[in-house]
Wavefront OBJ file of the C-alpha trace (Angstrom):
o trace
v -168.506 1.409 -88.048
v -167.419 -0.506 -84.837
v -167.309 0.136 -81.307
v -163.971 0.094 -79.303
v -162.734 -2.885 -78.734
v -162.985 -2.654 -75.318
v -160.573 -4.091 -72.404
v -159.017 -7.760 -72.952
v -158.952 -10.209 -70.329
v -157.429 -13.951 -70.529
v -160.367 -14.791 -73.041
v -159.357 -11.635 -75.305
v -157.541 -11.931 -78.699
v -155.734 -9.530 -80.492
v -154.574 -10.117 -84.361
v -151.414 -7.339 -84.909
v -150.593 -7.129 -88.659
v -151.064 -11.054 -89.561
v -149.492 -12.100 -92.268
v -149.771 -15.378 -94.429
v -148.026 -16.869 -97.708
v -148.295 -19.891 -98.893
v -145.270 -21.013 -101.034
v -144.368 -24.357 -102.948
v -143.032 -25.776 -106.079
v -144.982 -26.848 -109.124
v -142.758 -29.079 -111.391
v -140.121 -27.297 -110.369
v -141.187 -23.843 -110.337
v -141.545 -22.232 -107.167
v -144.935 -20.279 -106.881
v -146.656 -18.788 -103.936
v -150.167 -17.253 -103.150
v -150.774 -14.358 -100.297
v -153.879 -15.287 -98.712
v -153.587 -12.811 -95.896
v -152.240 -9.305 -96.449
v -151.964 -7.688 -93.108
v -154.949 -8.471 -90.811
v -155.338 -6.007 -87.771
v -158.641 -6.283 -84.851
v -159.772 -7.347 -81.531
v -161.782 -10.064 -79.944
v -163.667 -8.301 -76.653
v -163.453 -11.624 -74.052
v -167.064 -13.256 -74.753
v -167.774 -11.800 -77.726
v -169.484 -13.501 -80.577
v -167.421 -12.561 -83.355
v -168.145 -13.958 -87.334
v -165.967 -13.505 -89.518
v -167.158 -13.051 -93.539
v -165.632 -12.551 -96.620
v -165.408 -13.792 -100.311
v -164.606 -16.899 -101.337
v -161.162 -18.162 -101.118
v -160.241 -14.551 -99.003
v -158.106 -16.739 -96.319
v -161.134 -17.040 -93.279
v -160.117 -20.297 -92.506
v -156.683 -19.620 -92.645
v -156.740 -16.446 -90.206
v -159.032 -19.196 -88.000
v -156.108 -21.309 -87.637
v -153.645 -18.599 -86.718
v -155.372 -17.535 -84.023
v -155.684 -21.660 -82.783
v -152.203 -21.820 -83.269
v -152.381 -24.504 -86.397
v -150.852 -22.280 -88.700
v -147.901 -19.806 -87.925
v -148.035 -16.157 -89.856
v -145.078 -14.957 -91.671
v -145.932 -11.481 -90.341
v -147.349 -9.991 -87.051
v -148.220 -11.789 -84.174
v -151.600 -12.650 -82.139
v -152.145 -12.880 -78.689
v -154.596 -14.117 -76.120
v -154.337 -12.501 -72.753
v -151.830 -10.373 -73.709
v -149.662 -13.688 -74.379
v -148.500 -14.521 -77.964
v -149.855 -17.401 -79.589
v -147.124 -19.743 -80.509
v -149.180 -23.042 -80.930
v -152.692 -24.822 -80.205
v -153.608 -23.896 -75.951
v -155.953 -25.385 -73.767
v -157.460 -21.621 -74.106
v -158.941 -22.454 -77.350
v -160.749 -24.974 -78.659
v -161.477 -25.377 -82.387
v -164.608 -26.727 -83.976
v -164.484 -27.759 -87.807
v -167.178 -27.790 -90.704
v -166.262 -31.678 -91.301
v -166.778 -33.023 -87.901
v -163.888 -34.576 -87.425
v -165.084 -37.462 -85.831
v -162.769 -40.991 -84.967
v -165.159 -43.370 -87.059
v -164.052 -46.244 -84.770
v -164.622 -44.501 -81.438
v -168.547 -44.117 -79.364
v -169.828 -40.677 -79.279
v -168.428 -40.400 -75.346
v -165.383 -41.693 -76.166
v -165.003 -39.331 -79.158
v -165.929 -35.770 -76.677
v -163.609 -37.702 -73.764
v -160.722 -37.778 -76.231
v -159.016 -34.477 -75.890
v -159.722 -34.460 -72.133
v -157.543 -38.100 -71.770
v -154.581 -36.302 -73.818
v -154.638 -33.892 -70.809
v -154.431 -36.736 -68.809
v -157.742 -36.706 -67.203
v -158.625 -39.274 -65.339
v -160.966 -41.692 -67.400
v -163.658 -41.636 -65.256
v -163.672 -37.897 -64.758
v -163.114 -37.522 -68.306
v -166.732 -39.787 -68.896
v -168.619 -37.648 -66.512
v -167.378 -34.483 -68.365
v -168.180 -35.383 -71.449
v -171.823 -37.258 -70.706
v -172.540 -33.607 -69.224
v -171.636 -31.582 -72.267
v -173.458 -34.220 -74.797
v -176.658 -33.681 -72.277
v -176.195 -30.031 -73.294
v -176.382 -30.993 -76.609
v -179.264 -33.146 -76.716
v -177.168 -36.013 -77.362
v -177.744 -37.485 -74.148
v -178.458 -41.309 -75.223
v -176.700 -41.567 -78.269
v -173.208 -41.867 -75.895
v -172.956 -45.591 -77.318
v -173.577 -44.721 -80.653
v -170.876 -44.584 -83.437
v -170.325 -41.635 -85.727
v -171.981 -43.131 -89.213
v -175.042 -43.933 -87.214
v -175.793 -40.528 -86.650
v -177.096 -37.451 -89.377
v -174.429 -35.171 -89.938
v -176.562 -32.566 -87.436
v -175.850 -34.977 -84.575
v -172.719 -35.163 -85.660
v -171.558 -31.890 -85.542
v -173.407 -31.241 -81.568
v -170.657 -34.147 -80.774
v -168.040 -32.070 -82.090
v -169.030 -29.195 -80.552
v -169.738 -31.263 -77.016
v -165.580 -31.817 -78.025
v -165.047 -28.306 -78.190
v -167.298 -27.481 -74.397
v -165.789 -30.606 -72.388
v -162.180 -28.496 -72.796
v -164.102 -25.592 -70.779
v -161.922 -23.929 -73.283
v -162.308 -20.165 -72.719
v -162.822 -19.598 -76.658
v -164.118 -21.157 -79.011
v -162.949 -21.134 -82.983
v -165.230 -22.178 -85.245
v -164.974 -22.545 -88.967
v -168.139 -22.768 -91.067
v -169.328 -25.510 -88.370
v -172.985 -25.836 -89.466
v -171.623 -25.563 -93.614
v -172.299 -28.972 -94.287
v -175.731 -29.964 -92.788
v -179.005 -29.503 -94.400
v -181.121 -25.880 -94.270
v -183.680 -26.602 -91.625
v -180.810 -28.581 -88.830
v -178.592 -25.585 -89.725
v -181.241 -22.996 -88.235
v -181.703 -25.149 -85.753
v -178.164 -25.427 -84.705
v -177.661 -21.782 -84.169
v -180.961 -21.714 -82.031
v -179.062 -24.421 -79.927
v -175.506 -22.148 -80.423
v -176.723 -19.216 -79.444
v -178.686 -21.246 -76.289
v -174.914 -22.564 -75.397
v -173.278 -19.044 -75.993
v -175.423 -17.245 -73.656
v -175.188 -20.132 -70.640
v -171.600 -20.611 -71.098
v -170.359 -17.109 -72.326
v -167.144 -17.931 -74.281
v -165.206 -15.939 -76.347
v -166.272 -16.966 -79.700
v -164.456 -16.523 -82.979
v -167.361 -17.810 -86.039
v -166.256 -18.259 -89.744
v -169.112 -18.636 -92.099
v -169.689 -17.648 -95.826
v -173.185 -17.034 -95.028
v -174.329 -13.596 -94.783
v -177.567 -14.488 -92.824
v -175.939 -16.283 -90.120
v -173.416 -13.871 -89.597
v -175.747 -11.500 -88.844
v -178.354 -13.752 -86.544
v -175.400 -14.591 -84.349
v -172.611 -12.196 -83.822
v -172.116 -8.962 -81.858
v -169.727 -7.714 -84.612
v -168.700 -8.711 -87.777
v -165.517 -8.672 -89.250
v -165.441 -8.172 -92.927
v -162.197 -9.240 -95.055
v -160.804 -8.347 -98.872
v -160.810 -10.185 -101.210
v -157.322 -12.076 -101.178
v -154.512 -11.167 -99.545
v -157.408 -10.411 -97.490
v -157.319 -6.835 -95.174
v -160.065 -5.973 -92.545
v -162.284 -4.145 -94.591
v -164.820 -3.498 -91.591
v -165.696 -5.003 -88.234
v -169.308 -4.153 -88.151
v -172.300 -4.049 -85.186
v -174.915 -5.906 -84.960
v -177.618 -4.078 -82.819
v -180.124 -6.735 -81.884
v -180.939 -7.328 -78.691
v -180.300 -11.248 -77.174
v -181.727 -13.758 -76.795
v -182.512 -14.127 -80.393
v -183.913 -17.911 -80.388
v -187.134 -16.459 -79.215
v -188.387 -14.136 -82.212
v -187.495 -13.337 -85.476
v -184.124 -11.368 -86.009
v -184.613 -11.541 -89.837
v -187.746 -9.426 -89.322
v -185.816 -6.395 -87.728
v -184.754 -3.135 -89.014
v -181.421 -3.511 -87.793
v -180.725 -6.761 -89.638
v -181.579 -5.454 -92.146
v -179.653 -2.533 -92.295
v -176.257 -4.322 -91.086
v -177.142 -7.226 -94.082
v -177.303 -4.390 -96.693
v -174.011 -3.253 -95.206
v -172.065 -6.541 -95.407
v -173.591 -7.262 -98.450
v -172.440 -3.964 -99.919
v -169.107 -4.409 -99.506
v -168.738 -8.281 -100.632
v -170.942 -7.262 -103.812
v -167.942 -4.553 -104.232
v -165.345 -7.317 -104.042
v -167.145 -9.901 -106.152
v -167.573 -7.040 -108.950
v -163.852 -6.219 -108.605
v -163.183 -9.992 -108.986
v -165.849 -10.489 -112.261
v -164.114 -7.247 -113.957
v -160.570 -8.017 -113.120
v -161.392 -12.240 -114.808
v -162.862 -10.600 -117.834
v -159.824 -8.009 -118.648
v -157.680 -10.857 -117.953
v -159.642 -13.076 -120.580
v -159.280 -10.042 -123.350
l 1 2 3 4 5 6 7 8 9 10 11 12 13 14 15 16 17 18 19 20 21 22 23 24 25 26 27 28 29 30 31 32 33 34 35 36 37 38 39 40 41 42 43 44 45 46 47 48 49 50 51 52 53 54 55 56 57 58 59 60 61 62 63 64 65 66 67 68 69 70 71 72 73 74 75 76 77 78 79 80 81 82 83 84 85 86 87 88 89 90 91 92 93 94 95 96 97 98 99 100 101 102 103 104 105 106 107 108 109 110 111 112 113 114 115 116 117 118 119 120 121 122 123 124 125 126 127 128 129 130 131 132 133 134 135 136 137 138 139 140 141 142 143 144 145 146 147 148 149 150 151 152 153 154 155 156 157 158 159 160 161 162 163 164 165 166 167 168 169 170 171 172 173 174 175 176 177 178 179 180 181 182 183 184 185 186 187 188 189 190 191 192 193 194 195 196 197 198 199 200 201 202 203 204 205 206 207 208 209 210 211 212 213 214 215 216 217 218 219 220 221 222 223 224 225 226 227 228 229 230 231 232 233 234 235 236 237 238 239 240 241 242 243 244 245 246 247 248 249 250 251 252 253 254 255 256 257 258 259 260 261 262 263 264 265 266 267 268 269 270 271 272 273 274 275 276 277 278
């Protein structure tokens, strides 16, 4: 259903047999949950990747294995070749809550991660007034977090993410909490960035839709302990800001496929709750 992966350079990712369970104690009893299974695929280097799957199937949690956040149990990922043993300066991760310093200016909120490297402030100022411009943010660099909408908000974060010049960029359901219409325009500006910048890009989302508007491939996951059930192409041609991609055959078709095979899972799911009721 998917191409080859291709050859990897320094901005390629490989996931081996990934692994994840969570374990802790409830009143004394020790219980656990297996949110990934045993997760196997490739990242090509500048690839625009989403990742989909139902609810609760462990996206977020493969996300941060692959930023280095979260160590598997099992398996091992690497970038470049080179295992993944903690956050890098190779990836940069952008979240669906912002994650804004309230008390800290727009400029000083995209600077931040550059002055942990030990950038120089004023280089670190220039940077991130350059990335904000590429935003459309340029302006607002005085402004504090609560007196922008949660759209503006989440271009700062991602101006974060581009000051790194971070080869790859994770993101996990970034445009999931802003409203319909600045969520389609987000990916317009996304996709803009993408194809000026050409990162590696690694895209968690929930929404079918969007999966398919953005990505090259899509990766579908089980229900949990999530497996790859498919990694799947997308065969519309880019740009895709400037006409309708929800109008083509081929969105269609790859939709139908996706949708297929979560339908399957959320079936599975609705049968297995109701046996379990009787």
């Amino acid at each position: 259903m998917s191409k080859s992966a291709g050859p990897l350079d320094d901005a390629g990712i490989e996931i081996d047999g990934v692994g994840k369970t969570f374990r802790w104690r409830n009143k004394g009893v020790a219980e656990e949950v297996v949110a990934l299974g045993k997760v196997d695929f490739t990242v090509r280097s500048n690839e625009f990747l989403a990742v989909i799957g139902p609810s609760g199937c462990g996206k977020t949690t493969l996300l941060r294995t692959v930023a280095g956040l979260i160590k598997p149990d099992r398996g091992e990922i690497r970038v470049g070749g080179r295992p993944v043993t903690g956050p890098g300066e190779d990836r940069a991760v952008v979240f669906q809550h912002f994650g804004l310093f309230p008390w800290k200016t727009v400029v000083d909120n995209v600077k931040f991660p550059l002055r942990m490297r030990g950038v120089p402030d004023k280089e670190a100022a220039a940077t991130a007034r350059a990335n904000l411009k590429k935003v459309g943010l340029e302006g607002f660099e005085r402004s504090y977090p609560h007196q922008l909408s949660g759209g503006m908000q989440q271009r700062v974060g991602l101006a974060r993410a581009l000051a790194t010049d971070a080869r790859i960029l994770l993101m996990d359901e970034p445009f999931g909490a802003i409203d319909a219409q600045t969520r389609e325009f987000m990916q317009e500006q996304l996709m803009k960035l993408w194809d000026e910048n050409k990162k590696t890009v690694v895209f968690v989302t929930h929404d079918l839709d969007e999966a398919v508007s953005l990505a090259d491939r899509i990766l579908v996951l089980s229900r949990r302990p999530s497996r790859v059930r498919a990694v799947v192409d997308v065969d519309l041609p880019r740009p895709r800001w400037d006409y309708d991609v929800r109008s083509e055959p081929a969105f269609a078709e790859a939709r139908r496929t996706i949708w297929e095979m979560l339908r399957s899972d959320l079936v599975e799911e609705e049968e297995g709750a109701g046996i379990h009721a009787i």
